[in-house]
KOLMI-337927 format. One record per residue (C-alpha): residue in three letters; x, y, z. Coordinates in steps of 0.05 Angstrom, whole numbers, plus 32768, in hexadecimal, padded with zeros to 4 digits. Example, Ala and Ser with C-alpha at 12.3 -4.5 7.8 and 13.67 -1.06 7.14 Angstrom:
2
ALA80F67FA6809C
SER81117FEB808F
# end
This chain:
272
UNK81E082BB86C4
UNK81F2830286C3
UNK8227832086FE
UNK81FD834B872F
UNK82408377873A
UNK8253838986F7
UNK8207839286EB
UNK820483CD871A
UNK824B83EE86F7
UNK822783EF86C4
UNK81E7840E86D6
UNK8218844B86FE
UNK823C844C86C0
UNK81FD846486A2
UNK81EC849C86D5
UNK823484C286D1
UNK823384FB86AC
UNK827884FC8680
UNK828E85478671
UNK82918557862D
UNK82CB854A8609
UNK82DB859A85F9
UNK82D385A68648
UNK830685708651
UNK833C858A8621
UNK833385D48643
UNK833F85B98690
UNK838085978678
UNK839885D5864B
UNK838C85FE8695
UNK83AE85C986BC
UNK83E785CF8692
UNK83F486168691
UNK83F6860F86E0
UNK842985E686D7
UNK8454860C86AB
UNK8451864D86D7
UNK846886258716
UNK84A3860E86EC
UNK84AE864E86D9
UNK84A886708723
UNK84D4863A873E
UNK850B864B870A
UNK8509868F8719
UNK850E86838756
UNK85518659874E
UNK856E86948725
UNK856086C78751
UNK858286A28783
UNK85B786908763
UNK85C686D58746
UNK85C786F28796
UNK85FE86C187A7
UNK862886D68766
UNK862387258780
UNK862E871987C4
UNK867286EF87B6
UNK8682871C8784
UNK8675875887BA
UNK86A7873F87EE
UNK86DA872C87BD
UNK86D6877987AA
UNK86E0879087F2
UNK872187A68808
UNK874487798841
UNK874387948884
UNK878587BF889F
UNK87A5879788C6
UNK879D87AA8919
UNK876487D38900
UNK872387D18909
UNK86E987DF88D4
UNK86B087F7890F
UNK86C5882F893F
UNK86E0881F897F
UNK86AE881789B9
UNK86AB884989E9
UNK86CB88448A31
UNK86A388378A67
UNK86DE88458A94
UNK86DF88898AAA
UNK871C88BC8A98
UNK874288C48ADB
UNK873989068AFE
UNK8764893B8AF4
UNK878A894B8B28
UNK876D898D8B51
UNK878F89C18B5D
UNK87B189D08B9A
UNK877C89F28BCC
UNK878E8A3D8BE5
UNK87868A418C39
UNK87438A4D8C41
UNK87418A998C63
UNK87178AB98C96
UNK86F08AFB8C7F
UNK872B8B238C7E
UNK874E8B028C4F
UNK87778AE48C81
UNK87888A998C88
UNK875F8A7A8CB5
UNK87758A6A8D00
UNK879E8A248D00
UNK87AA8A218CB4
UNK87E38A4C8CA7
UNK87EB8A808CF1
UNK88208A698D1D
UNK88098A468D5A
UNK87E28A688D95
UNK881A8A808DCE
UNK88178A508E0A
UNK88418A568E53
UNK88728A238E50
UNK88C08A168E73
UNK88E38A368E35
UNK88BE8A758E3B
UNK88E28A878E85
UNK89278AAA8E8B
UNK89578A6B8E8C
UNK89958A5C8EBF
UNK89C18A6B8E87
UNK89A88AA78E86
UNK89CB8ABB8EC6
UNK89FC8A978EC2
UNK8A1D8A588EDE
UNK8A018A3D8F1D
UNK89BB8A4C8F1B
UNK89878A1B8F1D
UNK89408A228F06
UNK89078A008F32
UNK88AF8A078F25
UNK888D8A218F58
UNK88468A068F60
UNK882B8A428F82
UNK882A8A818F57
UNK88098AA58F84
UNK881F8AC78FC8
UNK88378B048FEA
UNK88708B0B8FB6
UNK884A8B248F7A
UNK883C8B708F66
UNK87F88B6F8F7C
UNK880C8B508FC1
UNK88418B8D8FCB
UNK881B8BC28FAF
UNK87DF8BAD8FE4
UNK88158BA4901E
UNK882A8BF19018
UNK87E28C019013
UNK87D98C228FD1
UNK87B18BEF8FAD
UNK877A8C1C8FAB
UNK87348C058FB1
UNK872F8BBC8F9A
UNK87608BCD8F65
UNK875F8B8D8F34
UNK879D8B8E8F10
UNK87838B588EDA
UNK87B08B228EE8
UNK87B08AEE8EB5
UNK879C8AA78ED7
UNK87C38A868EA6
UNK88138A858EBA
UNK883D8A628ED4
UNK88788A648F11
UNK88BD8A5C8F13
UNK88FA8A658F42
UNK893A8A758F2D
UNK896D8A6B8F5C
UNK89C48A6A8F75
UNK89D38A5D8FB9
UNK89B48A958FDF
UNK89A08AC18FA3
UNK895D8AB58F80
UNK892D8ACB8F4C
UNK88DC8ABA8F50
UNK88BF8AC78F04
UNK88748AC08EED
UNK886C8AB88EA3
UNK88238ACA8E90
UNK88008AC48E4B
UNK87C98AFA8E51
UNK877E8AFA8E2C
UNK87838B168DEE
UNK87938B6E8DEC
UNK879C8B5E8E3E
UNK87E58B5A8E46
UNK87F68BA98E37
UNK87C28BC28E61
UNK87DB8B9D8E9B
UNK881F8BC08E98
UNK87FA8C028E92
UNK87D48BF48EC9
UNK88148BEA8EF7
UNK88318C268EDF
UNK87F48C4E8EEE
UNK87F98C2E8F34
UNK883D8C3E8F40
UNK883B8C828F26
UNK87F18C8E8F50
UNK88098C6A8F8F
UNK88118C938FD0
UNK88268C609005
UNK87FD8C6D904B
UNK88378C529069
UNK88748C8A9074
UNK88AE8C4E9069
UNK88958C399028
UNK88AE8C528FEA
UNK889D8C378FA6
UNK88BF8C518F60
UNK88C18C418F1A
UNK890D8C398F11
UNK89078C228EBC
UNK88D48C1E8E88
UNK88D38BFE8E42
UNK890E8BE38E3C
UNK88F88BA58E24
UNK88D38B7E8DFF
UNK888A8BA28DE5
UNK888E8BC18E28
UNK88B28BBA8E70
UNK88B38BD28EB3
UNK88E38BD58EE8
UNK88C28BEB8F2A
UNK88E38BED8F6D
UNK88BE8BEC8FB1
UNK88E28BFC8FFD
UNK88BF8BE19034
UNK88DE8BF89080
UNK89238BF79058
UNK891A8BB1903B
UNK891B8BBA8FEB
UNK89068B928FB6
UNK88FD8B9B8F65
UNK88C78B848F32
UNK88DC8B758EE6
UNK889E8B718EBC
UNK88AE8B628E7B
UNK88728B558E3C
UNK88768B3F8DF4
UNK88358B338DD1
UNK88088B108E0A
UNK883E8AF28E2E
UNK88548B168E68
UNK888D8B058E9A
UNK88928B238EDA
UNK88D58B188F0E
UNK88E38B298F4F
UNK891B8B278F7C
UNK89348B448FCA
UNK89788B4D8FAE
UNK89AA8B7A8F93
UNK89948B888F46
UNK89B28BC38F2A
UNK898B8BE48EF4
UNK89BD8BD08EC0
UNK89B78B8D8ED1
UNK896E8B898ED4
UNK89688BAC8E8E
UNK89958B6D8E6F
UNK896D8B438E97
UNK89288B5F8E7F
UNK89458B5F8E35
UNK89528B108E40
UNK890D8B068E5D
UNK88F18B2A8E1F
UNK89138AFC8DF3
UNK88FD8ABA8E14
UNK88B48ACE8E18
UNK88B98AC68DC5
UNK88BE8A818DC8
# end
């Protein structure tokens, strides 16, 4: 009895179309030419390959060794900054003049202190120098020149506000000194205007006498004026340098000699 299986091989056997045998021989001749050039690729490949490596060893066994503590690539750049220069040293600055200005270079501004009065040792030994808080009073100028009635109408003489009052004193004998620093330009005019008021002064009383016994004998400018009240005398020594002005009185004996030295020493202490 025939086998059902190998009965229906047989009959799909029968249906296949087989490919000539020419068509056959052609597809294998194409299959192995694609082989041959992907042999051929892949040794090419390998070469090429190959070859590189060669040139590249052969290239660094050409280059040169390094210098030693050298380096082949240029230094990087700093990111520190360089350090300033020092600048250099600044002028005073100067006013529009040209001038330095105030406080930077100029001497300091003149101010009333102890060391700018005439001094014990200036008269000698025994004296004794004591401040007086009052500066005011019937003793100065303007007091004396109202007493004998020749101040004139309201006469202002410009005192300076700013001074300062000392006594100088031995036993019975005695000085009273102001030491004034006047406004700026101030200080000669108030001399000028005492001499004017000496010189212009006409006393209403008949007893009364007042001279100017010395001028400028010291100092930018000094004054030695002399008033006689009912026979009671007394003498003014107004001495100036700069702004600084020092004015002394005294009731007793001061011949003009020694009032000259003494304006000459008040000069020099109103320097500083």
């Amino acid at each position: 009895m025939p086998d059902p299986l190998f009965d229906s091989m047989i009959a799909d056997a029968g249906s296949v179309r087989w490919a000539p045998a020419d068509e056959l021989r052609d597809r294998a001749r194409r299959r192995t030419r694609r082989t041959r050039i992907a042999t051929a690729a892949a040794a090419f490949t390998a070469v090429a390959v190959v070859v590189g490596g060669v040139a590249v060893a052969g290239a660094d066994r050409a280059a040169p060794p390094p210098v030693p503590g050298g380096s082949s690539s240029p230094p990087a750049a700093s990111s520190t900054p360089p350090p300033d220069s020092p600048s250099p040293t600044e002028a005073p600055s100067q006013g529009p003049t040209g001038a330095p200005s105030q406080g930077s270079t100029g001497a300091a501004p003149a101010s009333v202190t102890a060391a700018r009065f005439l001094q014990p040792s200036d008269l000698g030994s025994g004296w004794a120098s004591t401040r007086v808080d009052n500066g005011d009073g019937d003793w100065i100028i303007e007091a004396t020149f109202s007493a004998v009635q020749c101040a004139g109408n309201g006469w202002a003489s410009g005192l300076t506000d700013n001074r300062q009052t000392r006594d100088l004193r031995k036993g019975s004998d005695s000085y009273r000194q102001w030491v004034g620093l006047f406004p700026r330009n101030t200080a000669a005019a108030y001399l000028d205007g005492i001499r004017a008021h000496v010189r212009d002064c006409d006393p209403a009383r008949l007893d009364t006498k007042v001279d100017l016994a010395a001028e400028r004998f010291a100092g930018d400018d000094a004054l030695l004026v002399d008033f006689n009240i009912e026979g009671l005398s007394s003498r003014y020594l107004i001495v100036r340098h700069g702004e600084m002005v020092a004015l002394i009185w005294t009731k007793g004996p001061l011949p003009d000699a020694a009032a000259k030295d003494l304006g000459r020493k008040a000069a020099a202490r109103l320097t500083g």
